[in-house]
Backbone as CSV, one residue per row, in Angstrom:
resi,resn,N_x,N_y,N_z,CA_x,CA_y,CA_z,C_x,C_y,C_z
1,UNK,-7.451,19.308,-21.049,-7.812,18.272,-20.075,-9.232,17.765,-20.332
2,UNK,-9.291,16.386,-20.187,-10.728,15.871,-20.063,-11.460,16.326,-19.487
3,UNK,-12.786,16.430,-19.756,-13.526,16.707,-18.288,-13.865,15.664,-17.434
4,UNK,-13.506,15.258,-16.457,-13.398,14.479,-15.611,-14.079,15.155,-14.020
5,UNK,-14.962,14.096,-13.510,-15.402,14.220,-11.837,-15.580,12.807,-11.348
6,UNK,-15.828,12.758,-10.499,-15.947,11.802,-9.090,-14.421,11.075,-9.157
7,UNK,-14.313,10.032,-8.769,-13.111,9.090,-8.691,-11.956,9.766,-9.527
8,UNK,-12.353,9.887,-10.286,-11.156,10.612,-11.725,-11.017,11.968,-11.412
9,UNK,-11.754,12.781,-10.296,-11.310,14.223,-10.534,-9.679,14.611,-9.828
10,UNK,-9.162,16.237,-10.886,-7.669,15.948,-10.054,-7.089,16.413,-10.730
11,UNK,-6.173,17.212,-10.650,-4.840,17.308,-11.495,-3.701,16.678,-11.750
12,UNK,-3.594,15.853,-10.751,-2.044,14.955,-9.901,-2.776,13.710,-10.352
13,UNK,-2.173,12.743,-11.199,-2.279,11.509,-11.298,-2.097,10.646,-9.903
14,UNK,-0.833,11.042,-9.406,0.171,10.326,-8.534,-1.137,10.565,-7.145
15,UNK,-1.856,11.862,-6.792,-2.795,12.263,-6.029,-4.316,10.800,-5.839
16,UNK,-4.362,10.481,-7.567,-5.378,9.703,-7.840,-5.235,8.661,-7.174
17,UNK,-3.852,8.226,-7.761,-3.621,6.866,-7.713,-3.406,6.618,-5.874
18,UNK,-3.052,7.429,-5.405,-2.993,6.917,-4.034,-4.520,6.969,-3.014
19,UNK,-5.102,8.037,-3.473,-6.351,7.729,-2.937,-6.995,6.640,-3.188
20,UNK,-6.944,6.003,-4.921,-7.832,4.796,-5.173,-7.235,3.663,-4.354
21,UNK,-5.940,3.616,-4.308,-5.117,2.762,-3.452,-5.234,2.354,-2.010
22,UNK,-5.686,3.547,-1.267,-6.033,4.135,0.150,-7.965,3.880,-0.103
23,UNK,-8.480,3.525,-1.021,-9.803,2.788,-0.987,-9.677,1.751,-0.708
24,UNK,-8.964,0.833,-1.991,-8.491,-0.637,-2.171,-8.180,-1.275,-0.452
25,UNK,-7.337,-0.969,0.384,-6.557,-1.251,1.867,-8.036,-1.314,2.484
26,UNK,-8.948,-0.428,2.287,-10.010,-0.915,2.741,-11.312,-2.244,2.566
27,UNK,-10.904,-2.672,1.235,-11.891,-3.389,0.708,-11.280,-4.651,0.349
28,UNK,-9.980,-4.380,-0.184,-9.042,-6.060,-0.677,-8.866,-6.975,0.207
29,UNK,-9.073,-8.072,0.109,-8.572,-8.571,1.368,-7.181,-9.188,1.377
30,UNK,-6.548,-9.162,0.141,-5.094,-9.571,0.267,-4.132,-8.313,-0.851
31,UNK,-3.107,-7.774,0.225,-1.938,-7.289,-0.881,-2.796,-6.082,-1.618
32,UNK,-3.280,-5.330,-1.285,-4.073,-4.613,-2.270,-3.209,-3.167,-2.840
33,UNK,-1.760,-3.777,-2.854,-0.452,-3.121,-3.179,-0.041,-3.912,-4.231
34,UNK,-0.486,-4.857,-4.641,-0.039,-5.762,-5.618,-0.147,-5.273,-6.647
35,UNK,1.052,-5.305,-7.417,0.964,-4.717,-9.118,1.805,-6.205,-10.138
36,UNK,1.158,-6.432,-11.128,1.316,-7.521,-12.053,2.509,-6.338,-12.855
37,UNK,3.903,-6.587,-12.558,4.529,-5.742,-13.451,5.322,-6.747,-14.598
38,UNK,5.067,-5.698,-15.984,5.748,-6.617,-16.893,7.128,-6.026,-17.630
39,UNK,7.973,-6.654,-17.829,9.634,-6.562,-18.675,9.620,-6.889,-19.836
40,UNK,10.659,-6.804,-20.391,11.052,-7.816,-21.725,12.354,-8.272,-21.650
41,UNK,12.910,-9.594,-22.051,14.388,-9.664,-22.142,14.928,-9.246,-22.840
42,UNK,16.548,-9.771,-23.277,16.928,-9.367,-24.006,16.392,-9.198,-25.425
43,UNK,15.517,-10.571,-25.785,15.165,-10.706,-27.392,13.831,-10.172,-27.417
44,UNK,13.303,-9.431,-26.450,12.022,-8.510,-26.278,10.866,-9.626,-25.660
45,UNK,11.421,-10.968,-25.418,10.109,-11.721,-24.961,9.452,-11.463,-23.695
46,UNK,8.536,-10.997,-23.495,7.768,-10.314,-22.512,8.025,-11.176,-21.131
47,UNK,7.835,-10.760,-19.819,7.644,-11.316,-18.612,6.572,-10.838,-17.654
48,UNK,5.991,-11.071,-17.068,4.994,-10.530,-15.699,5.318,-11.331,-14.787
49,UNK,5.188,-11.023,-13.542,4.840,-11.250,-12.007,4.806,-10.331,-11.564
50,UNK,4.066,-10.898,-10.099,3.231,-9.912,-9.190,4.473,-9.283,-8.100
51,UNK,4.412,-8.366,-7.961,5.542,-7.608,-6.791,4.481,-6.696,-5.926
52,UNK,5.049,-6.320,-4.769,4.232,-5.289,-4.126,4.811,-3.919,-4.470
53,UNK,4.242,-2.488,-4.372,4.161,-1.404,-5.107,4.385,-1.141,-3.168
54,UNK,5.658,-0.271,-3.372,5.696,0.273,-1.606,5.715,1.423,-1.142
55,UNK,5.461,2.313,-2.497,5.321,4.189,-2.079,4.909,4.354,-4.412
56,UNK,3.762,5.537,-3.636,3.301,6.331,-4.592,4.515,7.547,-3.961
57,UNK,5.123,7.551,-4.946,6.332,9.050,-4.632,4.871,10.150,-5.327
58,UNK,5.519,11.592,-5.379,4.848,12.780,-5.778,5.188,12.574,-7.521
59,UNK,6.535,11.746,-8.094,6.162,12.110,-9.396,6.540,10.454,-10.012
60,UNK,6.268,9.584,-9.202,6.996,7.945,-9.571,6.158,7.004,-8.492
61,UNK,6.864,5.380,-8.976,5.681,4.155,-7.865,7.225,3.891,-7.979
62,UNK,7.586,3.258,-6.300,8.690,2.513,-5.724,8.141,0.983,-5.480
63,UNK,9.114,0.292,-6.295,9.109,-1.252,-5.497,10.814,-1.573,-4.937
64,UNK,10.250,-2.574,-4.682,12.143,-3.282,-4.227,12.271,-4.843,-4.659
65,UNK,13.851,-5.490,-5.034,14.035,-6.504,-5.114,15.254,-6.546,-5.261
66,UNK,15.614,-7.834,-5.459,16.796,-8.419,-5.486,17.472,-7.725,-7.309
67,UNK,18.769,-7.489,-7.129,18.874,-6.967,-8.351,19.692,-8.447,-9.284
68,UNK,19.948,-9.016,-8.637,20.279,-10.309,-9.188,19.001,-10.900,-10.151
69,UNK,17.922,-10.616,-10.045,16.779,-11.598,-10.643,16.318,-11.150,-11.821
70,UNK,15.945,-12.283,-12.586,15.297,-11.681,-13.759,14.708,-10.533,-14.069
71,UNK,13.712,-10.501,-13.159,12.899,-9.017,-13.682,14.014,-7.847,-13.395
72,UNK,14.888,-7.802,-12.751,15.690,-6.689,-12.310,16.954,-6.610,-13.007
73,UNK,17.391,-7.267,-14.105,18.258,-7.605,-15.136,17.244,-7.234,-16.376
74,UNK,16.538,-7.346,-16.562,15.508,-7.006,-17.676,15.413,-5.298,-17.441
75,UNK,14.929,-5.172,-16.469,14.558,-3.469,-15.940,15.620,-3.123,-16.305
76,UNK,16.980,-3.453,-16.006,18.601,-2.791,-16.075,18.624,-2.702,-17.780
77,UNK,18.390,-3.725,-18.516,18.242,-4.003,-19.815,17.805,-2.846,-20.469
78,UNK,16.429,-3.205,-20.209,15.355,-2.231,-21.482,15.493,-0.579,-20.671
79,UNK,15.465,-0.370,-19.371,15.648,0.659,-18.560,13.701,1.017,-19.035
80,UNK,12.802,0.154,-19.262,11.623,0.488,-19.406,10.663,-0.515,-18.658
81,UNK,9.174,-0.032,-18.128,8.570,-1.110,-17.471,6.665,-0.981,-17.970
82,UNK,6.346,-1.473,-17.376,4.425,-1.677,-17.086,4.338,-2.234,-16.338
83,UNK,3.547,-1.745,-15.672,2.859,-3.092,-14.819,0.808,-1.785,-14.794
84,UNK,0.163,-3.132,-14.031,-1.010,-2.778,-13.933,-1.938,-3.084,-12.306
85,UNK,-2.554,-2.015,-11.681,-3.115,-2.908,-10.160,-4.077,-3.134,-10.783
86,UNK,-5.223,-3.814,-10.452,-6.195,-4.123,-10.181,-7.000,-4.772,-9.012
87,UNK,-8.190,-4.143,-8.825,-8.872,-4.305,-7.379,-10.151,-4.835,-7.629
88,UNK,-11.155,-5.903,-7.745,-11.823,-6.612,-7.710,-12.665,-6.136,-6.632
89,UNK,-12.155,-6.053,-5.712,-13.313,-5.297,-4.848,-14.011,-3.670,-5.423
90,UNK,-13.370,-3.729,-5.842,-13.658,-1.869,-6.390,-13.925,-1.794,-7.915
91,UNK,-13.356,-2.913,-8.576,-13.543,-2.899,-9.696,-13.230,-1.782,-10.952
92,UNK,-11.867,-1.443,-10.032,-10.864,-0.451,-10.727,-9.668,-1.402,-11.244
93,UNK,-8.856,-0.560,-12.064,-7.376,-0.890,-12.121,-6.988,0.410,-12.436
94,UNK,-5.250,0.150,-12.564,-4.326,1.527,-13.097,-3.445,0.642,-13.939
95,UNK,-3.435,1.306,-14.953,-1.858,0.998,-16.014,-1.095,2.006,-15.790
96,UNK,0.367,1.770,-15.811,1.326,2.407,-15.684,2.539,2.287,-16.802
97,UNK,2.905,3.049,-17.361,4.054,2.632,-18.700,5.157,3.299,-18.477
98,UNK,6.473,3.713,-18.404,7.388,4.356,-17.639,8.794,4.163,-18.167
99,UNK,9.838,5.496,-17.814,11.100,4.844,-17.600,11.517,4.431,-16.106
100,UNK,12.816,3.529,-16.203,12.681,3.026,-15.115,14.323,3.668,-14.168
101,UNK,14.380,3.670,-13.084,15.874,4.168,-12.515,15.791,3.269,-11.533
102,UNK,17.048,3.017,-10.318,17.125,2.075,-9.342,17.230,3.488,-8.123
103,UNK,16.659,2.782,-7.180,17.190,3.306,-5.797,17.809,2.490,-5.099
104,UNK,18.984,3.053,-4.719,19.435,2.878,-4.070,20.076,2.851,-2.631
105,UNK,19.654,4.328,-2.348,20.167,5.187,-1.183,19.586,5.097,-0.222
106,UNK,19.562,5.935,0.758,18.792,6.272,2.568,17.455,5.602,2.191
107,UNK,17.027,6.025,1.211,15.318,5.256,1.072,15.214,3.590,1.010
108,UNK,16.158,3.625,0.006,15.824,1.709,0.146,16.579,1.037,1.492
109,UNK,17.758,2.051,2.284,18.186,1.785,3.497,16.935,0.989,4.483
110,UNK,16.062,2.679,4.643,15.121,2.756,5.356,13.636,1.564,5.678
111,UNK,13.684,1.422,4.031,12.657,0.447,3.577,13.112,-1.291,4.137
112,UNK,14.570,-1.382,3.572,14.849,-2.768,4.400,14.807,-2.922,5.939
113,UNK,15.038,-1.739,6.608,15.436,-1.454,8.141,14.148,-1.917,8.308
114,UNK,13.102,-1.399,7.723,11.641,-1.334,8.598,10.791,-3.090,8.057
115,UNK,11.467,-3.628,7.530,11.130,-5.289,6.736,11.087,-6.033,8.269
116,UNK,10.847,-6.918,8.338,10.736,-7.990,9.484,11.902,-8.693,9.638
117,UNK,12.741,-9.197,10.804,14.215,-9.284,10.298,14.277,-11.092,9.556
118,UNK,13.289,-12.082,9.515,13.089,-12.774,8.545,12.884,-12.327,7.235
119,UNK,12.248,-11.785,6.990,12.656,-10.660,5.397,14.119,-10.004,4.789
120,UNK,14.429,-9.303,6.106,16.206,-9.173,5.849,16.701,-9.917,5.409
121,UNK,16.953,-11.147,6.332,17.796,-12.408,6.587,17.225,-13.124,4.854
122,UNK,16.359,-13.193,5.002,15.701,-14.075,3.183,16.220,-13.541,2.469
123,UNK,16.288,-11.932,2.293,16.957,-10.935,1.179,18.667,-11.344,0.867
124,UNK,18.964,-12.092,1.959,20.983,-12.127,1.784,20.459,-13.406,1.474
125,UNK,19.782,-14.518,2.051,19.792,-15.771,1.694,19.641,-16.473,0.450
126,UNK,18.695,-15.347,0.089,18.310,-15.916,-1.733,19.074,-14.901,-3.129
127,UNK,19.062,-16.496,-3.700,19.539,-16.124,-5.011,18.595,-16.097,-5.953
128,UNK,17.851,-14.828,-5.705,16.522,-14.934,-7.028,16.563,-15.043,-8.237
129,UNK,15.743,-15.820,-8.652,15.524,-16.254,-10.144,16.623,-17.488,-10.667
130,UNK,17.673,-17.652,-9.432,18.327,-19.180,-9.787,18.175,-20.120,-9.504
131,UNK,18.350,-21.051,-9.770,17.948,-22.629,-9.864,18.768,-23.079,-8.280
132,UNK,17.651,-23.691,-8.027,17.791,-24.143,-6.256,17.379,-25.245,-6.299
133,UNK,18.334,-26.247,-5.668,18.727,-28.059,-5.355,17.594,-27.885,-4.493
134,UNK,17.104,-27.518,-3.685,15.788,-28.093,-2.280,15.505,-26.703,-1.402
135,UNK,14.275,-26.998,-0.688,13.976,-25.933,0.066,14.817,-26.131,1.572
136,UNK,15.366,-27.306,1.604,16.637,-27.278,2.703,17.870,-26.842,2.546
137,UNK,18.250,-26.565,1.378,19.475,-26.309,0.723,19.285,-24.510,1.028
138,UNK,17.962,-23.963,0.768,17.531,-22.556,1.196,17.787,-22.175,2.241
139,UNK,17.209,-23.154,3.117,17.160,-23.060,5.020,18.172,-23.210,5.142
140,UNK,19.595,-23.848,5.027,20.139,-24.021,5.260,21.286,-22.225,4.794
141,UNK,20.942,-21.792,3.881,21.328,-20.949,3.591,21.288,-19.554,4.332
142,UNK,19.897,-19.934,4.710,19.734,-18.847,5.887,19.816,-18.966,7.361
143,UNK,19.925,-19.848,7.502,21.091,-19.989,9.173,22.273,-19.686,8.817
144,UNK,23.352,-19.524,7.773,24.056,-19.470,7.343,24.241,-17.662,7.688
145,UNK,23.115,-17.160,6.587,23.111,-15.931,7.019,22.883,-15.163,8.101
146,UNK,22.212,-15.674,8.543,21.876,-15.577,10.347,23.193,-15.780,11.544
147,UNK,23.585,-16.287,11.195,24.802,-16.549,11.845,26.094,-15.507,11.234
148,UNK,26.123,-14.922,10.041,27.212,-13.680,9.978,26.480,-12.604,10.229
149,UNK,25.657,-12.757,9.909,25.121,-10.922,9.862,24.055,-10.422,11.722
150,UNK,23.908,-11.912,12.010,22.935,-11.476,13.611,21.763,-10.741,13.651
151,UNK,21.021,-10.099,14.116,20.007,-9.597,14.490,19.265,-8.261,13.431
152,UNK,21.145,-7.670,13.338,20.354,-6.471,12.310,21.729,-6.340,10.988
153,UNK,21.168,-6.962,10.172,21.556,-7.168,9.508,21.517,-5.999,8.157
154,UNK,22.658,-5.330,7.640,22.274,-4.577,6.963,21.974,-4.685,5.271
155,UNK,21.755,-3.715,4.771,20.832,-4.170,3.229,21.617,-4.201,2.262
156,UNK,21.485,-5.728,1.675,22.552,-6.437,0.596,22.917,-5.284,-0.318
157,UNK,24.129,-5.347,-0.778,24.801,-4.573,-1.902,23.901,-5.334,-2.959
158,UNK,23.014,-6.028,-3.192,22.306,-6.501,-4.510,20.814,-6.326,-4.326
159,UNK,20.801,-5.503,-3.317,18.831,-5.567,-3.133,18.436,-4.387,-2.852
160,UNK,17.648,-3.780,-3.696,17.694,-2.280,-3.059,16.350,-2.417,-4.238
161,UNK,15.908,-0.145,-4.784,14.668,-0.250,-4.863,14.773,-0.165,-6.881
162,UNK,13.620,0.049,-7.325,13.080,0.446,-8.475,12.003,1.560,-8.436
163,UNK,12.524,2.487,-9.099,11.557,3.811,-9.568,10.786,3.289,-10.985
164,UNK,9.528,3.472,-10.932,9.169,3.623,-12.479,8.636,5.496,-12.487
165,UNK,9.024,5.815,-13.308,8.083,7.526,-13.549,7.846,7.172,-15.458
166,UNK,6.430,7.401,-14.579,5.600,7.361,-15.768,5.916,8.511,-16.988
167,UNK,5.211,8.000,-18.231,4.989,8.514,-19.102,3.354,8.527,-19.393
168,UNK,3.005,7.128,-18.979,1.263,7.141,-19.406,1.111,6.019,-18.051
169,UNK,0.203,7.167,-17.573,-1.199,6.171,-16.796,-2.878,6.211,-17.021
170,UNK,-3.546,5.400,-17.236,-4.211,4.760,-17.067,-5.789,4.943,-16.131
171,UNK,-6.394,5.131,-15.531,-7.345,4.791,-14.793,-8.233,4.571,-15.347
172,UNK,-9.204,3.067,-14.758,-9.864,2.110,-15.905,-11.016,2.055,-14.431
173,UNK,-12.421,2.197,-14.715,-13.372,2.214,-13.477,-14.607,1.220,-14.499
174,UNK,-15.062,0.400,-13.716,-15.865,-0.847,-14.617,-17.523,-0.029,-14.401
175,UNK,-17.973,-0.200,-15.640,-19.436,0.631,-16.012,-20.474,-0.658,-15.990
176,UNK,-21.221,0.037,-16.323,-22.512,-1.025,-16.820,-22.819,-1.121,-18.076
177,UNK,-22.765,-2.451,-18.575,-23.236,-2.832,-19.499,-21.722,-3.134,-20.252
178,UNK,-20.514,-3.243,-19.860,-19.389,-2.659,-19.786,-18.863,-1.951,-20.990
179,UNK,-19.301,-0.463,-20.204,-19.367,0.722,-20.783,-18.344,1.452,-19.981
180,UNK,-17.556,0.689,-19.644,-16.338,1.376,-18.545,-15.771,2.731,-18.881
181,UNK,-15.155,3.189,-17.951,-14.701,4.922,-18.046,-13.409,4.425,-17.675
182,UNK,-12.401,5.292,-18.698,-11.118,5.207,-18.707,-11.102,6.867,-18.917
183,UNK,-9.534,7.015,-18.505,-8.936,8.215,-18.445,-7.409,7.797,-18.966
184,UNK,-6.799,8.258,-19.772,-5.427,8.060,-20.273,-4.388,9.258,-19.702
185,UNK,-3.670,9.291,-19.154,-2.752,10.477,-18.802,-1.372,9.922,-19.686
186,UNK,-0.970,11.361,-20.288,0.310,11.194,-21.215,1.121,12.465,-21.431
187,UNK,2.517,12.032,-21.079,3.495,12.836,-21.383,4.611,12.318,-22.056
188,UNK,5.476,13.254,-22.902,6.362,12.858,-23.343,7.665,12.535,-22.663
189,UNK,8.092,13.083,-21.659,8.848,13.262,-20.976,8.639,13.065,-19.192
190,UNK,9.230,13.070,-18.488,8.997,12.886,-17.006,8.837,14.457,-16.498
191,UNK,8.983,15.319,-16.852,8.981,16.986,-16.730,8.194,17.191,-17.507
192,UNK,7.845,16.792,-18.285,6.650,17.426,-19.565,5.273,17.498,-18.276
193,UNK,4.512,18.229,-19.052,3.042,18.379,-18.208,2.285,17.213,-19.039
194,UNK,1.314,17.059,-18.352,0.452,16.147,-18.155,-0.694,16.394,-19.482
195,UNK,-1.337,15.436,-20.243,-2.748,15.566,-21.563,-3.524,14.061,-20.903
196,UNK,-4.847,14.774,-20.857,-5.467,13.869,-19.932,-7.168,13.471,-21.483
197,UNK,-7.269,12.126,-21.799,-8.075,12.271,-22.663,-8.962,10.913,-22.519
198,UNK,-10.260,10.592,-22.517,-11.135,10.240,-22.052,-10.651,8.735,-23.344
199,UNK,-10.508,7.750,-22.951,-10.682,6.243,-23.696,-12.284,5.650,-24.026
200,UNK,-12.461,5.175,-25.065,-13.431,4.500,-25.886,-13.312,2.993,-24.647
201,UNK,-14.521,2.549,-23.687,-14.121,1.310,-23.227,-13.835,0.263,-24.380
C-alpha cells in the first residue's frame, strides 16, 4: 500500500469515496452526485453524459435509467463502464473503471417508490434516446400515462438500476503549482484485494 494520509487515508476505497462525496453536498451547489459516465458502442465509438450516482454500495456505485437508451444498450453491450465526479468546489475528482451488472430487484423497486411521482410518471412516458416529433407529443404522452397507471404507479419493466464494481479507482486532489496527488486503486478481479500506488500528476 501507498503511504497515504489526510483526504486519501483508508483502507476502503468505497469508505473514501463517500466521505469526499459527503464533503462535495456541502460545498457544490448543483448535483454534487453527478458523474460524467462513459460507454462504447457497438464499433467501440466512445459516449459520455452526465447521470446522477445514487448509492456508494460497500463494494460498487448504483445509478438508474431507462434500459431502452443508448447508454444502457451500450452497458448491456460491452458489460464495461467509466465514468469520473468531479467537484470544483473542492477541487477533487474520482475515476472509476469497472464491470458492469443491472439491478433490478427490491432496490431499484425502492429507489423508484421514493422518486417524485412526476419522475415515475416521466420514467413510463419516455422513450429515451429516441427520436421525438415535439415536446407536446411528450406531454401528451404523459397524461396518457397518468391516466393508466394513477397516483402510484409502479416501476417500468424497462427502468431499473446499474451496478458498476470497480476494478480501478482513482482519487485525483489538485496541488500547487499543479503538482496534484493522485492515488490509483487496482484489482484484478471484484474479490481480488485492493494495490494502492501513488500517480506521477
Amino acid at each position: 500500500m501507498a503511504e497515504r494520509g489526510g483526504i486519501f487515508a483508508g483502507d476502503d476505497p468505497f469508505v473514501i469515496a463517500r466521505n469526499w462525496l459527503a464533503e462535495a453536498e456541502k460545498t457544490e451547489p448543483n448535483d454534487p452526485n453527478a458523474i460524467a459516465l462513459a460507454t462504447v458502442d457497438a464499433d467501440g465509438l466512445p459516449n459520455t453524459r452526465m447521470v446522477l450516482l445514487k448509492d456508494i454500495e460497500d463494494d460498487a456505485f448504483v445509478f438508474y435509467t431507462n434500459y431502452g437508451s443508448a447508454k444502457a444498450q451500450e452497458l448491456d453491450g460491452a458489460g464495461k463502464a467509466a465514468f469520473v465526479m468531479h467537484w470544483k468546489s473542492l477541487r477533487r475528482q474520482i475515476r472509476v473503471r469497472g464491470v458492469i451488472e443491472r439491478e433490478e430487484g427490491p432496490q431499484a423497486d425502492a429507489y423508484y417508490a421514493s422518486r417524485s411521482l412526476k419522475s415515475r410518471l416521466g420514467a413510463w412516458a419516455s422513450h429515451q434516446s429516441q427520436p421525438l416529433a415535439s415536446r407536446a407529443a411528450l406531454m401528451a404522452e404523459v397524461a396518457k400515462v397518468t391516466a393508466t397507471h394513477g397516483p402510484n404507479p409502479p416501476r417500468p419493466p424497462f427502468w431499473g438500476g446499474y451496478r458498476i464494481r470497480p476494478v480501478e479507482i482513482e482519487f485525483w486532489a489538485d496541488g500547487a503549482f499543479r503538482l496534484h496527488d493522485r492515488f490509483r486503486w487496482r484489482r484484478n478481479q471484484k474479490n481480488d484485494s485492493w494495490s494502492v500506488e501513488r500517480l506521477n500528476p
